[in-house]
C-alpha positions as CSV (number, residue, x, y, z in Angstrom):
1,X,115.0,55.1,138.0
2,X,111.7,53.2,136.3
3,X,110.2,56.9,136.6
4,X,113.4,58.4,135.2
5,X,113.4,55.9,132.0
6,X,109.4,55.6,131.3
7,X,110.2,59.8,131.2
8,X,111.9,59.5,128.2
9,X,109.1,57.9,125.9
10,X,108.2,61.7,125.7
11,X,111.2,63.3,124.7
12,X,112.2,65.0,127.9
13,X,115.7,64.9,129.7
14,X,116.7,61.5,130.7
15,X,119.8,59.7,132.9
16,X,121.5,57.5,131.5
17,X,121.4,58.8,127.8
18,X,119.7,56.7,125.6
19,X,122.1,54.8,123.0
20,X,123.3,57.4,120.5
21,X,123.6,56.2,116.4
22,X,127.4,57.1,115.9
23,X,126.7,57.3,111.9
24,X,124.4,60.0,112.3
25,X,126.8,62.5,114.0
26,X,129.9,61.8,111.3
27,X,129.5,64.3,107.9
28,X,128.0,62.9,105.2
29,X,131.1,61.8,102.6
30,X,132.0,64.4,99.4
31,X,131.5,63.2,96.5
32,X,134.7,64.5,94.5
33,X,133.2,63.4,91.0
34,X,131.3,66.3,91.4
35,X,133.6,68.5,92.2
36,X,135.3,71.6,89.4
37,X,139.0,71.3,89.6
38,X,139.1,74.9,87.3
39,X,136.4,76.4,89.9
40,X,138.2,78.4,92.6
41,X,138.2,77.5,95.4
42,X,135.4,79.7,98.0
43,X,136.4,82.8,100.2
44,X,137.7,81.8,103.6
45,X,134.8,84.5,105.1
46,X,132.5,82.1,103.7
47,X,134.4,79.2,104.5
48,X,134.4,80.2,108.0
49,X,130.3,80.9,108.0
50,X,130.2,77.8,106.7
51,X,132.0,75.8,109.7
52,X,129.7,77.7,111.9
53,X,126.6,76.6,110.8
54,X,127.8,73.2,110.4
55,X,128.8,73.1,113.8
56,X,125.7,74.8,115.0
57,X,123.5,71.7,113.2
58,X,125.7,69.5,115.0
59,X,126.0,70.4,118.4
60,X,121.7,71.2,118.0
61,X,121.7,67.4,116.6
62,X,123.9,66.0,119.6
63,X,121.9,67.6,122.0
64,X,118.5,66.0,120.6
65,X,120.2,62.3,121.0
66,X,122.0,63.0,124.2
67,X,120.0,65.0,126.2
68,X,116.5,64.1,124.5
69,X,116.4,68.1,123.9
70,X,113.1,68.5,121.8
71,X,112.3,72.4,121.7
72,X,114.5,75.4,119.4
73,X,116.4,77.9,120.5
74,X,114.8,81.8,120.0
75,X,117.5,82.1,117.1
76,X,116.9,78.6,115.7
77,X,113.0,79.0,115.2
78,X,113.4,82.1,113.8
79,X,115.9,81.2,111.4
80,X,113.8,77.8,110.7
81,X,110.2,79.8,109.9
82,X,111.1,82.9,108.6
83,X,109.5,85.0,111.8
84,X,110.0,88.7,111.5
85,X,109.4,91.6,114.2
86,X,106.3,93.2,113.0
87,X,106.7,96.9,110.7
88,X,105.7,99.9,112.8
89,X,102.5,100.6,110.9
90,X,101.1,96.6,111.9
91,X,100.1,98.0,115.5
92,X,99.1,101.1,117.0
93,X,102.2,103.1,118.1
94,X,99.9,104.1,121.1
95,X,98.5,100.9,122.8
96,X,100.3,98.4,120.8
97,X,97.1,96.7,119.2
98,X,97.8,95.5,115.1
99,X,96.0,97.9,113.7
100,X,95.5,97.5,109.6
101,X,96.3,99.9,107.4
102,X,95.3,103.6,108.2
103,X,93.5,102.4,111.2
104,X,96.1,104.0,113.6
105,X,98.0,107.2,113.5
106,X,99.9,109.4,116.5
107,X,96.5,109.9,118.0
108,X,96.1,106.0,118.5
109,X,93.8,103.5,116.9
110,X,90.0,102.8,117.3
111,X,90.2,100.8,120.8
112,X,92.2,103.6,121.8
113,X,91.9,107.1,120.4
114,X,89.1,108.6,123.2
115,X,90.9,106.9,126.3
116,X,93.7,108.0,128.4
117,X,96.5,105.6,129.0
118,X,98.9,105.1,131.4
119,X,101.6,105.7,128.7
120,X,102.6,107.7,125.8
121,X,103.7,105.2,123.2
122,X,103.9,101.4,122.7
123,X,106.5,99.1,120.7
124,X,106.5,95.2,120.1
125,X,107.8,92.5,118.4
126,X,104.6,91.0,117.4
127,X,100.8,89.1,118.2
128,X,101.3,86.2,120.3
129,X,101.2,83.2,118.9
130,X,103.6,80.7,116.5
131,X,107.1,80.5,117.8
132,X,107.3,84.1,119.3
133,X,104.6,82.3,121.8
134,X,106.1,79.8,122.2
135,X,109.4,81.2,122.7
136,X,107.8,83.2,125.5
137,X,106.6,80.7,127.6
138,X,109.3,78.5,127.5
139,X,111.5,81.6,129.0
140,X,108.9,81.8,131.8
141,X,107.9,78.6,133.0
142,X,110.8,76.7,132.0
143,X,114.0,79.3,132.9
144,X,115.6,78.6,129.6
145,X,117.9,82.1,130.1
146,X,119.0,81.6,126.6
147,X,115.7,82.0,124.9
148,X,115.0,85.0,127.1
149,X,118.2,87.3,126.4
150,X,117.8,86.4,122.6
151,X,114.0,87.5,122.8
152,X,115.2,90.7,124.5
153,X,118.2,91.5,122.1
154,X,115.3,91.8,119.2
155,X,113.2,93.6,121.4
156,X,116.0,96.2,122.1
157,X,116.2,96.8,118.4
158,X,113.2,97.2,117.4
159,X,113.0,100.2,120.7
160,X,116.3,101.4,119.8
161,X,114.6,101.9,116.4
162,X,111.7,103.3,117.8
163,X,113.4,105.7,119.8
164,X,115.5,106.9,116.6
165,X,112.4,107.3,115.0
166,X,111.1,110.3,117.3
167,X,114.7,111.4,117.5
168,X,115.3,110.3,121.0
169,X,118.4,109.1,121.4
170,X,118.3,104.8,123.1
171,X,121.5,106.0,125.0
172,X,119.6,108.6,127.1
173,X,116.5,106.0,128.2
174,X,115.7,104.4,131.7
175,X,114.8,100.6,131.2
176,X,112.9,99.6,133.9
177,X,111.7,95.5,133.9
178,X,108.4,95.4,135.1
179,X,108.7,93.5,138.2
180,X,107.5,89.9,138.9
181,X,107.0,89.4,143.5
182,X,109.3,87.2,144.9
183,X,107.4,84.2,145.5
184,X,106.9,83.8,141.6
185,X,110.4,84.6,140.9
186,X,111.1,81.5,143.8
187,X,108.3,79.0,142.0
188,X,109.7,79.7,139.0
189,X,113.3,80.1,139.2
190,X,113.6,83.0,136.8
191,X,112.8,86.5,136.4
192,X,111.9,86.6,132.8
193,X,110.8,90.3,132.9
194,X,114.6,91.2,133.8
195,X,116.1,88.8,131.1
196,X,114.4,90.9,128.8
197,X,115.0,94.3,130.2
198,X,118.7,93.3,130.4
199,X,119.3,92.6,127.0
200,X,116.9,95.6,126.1
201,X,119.0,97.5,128.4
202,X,122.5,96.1,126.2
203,X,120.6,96.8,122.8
204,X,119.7,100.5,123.0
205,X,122.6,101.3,125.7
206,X,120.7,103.1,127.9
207,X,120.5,102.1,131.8
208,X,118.8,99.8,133.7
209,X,116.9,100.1,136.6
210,X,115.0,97.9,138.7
211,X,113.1,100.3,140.3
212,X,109.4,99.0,140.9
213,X,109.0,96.1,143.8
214,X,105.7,93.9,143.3
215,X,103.5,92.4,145.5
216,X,102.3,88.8,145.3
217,X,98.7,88.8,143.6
218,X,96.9,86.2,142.0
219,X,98.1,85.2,138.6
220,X,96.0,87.5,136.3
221,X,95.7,84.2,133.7
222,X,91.9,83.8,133.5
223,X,90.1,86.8,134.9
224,X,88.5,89.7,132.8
225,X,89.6,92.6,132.1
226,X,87.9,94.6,135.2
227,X,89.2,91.9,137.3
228,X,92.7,92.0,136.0
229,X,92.7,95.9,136.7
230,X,91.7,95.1,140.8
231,X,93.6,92.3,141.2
232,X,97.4,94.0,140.2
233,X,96.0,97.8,141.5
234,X,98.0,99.3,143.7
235,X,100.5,96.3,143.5
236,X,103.7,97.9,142.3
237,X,105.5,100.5,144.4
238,X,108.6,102.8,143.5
239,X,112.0,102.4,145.1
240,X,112.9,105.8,147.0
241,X,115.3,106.7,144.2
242,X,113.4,105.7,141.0
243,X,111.2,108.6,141.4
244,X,114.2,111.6,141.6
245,X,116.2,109.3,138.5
246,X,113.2,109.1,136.0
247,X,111.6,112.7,136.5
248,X,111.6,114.2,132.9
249,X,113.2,110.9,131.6
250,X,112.3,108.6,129.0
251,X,111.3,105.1,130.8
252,X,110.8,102.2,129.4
253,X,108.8,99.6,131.1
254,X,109.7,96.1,129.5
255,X,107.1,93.3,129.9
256,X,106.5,90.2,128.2
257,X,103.1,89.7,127.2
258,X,100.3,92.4,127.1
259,X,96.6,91.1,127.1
260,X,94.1,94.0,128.8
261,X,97.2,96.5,129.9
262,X,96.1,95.8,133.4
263,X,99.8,95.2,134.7
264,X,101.4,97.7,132.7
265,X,99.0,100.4,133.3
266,X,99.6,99.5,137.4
267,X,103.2,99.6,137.0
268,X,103.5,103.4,134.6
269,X,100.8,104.8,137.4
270,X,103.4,103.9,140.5
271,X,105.7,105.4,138.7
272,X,103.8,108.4,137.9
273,X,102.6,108.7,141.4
274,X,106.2,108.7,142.6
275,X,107.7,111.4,140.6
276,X,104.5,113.3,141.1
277,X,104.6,113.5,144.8
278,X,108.4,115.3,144.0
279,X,108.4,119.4,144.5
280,X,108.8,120.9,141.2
281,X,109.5,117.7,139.2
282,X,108.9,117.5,135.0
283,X,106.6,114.0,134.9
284,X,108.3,110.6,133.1
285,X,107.8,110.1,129.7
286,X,106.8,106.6,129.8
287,X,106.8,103.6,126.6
288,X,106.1,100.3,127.2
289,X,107.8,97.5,125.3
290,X,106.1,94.2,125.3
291,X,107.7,91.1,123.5
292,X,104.4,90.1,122.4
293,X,100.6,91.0,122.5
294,X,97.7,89.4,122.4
295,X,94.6,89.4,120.3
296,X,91.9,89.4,123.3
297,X,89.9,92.8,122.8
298,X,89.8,95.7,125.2
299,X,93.4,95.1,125.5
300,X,94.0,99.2,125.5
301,X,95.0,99.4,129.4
302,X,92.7,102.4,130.2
């Protein structure tokens, strides 16, 4: 229990709770002085919106003195700083670098344009860093679920816009989680890269598919680019069924970070490989949708 108590010096979850101040969970008072008996009195719509947010602010503050809850929600942070999902022309629409203006086009961008990729097109929210990084890591190391399926509703529309924009209808697409091996999903408790696809999955309406399997590697954190390429090659392999299901579909791989386009590139070649190796079978047509990417160069996954 000494551990348990010294623990919460540092803001983290401790048992008991520490003492709550009762005055600062009661509204502040209304001052009627101020208050326009001619004005009329405010729509109920907004009246309701109002009660929300209060109660939001409330049950936020509560958990910060209860539960010695010191991190945001997804939603929260966003609504606190103003984040926004990047335009289309901020990255390549190819590889999924930010690109500035007239740097990138349908052929691809400078670290891009005279390399073959693994993919035809890339979409993401935005660079990682701020609250978006943030936001990402505390889905993966920490399980927070919530964080995740709110990260992955926004990443859903902005592919669902995507996919309108090329006049393919989101309905029609395979999204397909890129997958993490079992012994991480066990050390971590989570599979972060299906939290996403789910909620990608809900946002554009197509279907989901878990149909790559992983094998346990090294985590890629740390190595170069070449080494990040041998480490994860070879790594993913199809399910028997994926192959026949995205043959001259639209599949969207859904990932959370992209740093070299080592993982990503592994996963889209399995897939290619599989629907390949079927007799007379149109090839996928495969995007990648990343929640975030990073600024580290050579980041094009050729």
């Amino acid at each position: 229990m000494a551990a348990t108590a010294a623990a919460g010096g540092n803001g983290r979850f401790v048992w008991p709770p520490r003492p709550v101040d009762l005055e600062l969970l009661d509204p502040p008072p209304v001052d009627e002085t101020t208050l326009d008996p001619a004005a009329p009195p405010p729509p109920a719509q907004a009246c309701r919106g109002i009660g929300r947010l209060a109660v939001r602010d409330w049950l936020r503050h509560a958990e910060n003195e209860w539960l010695g809850v010191c991190d945001v929600a997804w939603r929260d942070a966003v609504r606190m700083t103003g984040w926004r999902a990047d335009a289309p022309d901020a990255y390549c629409p190819r590889c999924g670098t930010s690109a500035g203006p007239f740097e990138a086009d349908a052929d691809g961008c400078p670290a891009c344009r005279k390399r073959r990729l693994a993919w035809s097109r890339s979409v993401r929210m935005g660079p990682y860093e701020g609250v978006l990084r943030d936001a990402i890591l505390a889905t993966k190391y920490t399980a927070w679920r919530r964080v995740g399926q709110e990260l992955g509703t926004d990443l859903g529309a902005v592919v669902a816009d995507s996919l309108r924009g090329v006049r393919i209808d989101p309905t029609s697409v395979l999204v397909c989680p890129v997958a993490t091996s079992r012994r991480r999903r066990l050390a971590r408790g989570v599979d972060h890269t299906l939290i996403l696809a789910r909620e990608v999955a809900r946002q554009t309406g197509g279907r989901l598919v878990q149909g790559l399997r992983r094998e346990h590697r090294p985590p890629q954190s740390g190595l170069s680019g070449s080494a990040r390429q041998r480490n994860v090659a070879k790594s993913f392999h199809l399910r028997p069924w994926m192959a026949r299901l995205a043959a001259g579909r639209t599949v969207v791989l859904v990932d959370d970070v992209r740093t070299t386009g080592a993982t990503l590139s592994a996963a889209a070649r399995a897939l290619q490989r599989g629907v390949r190796d079927l007799p007379a079978s149109e090839p996928a047509i495969i995007w990648t949708a990343v929640a975030a990417v990073t600024s580290r160069q050579g980041g094009s996954g050729a």
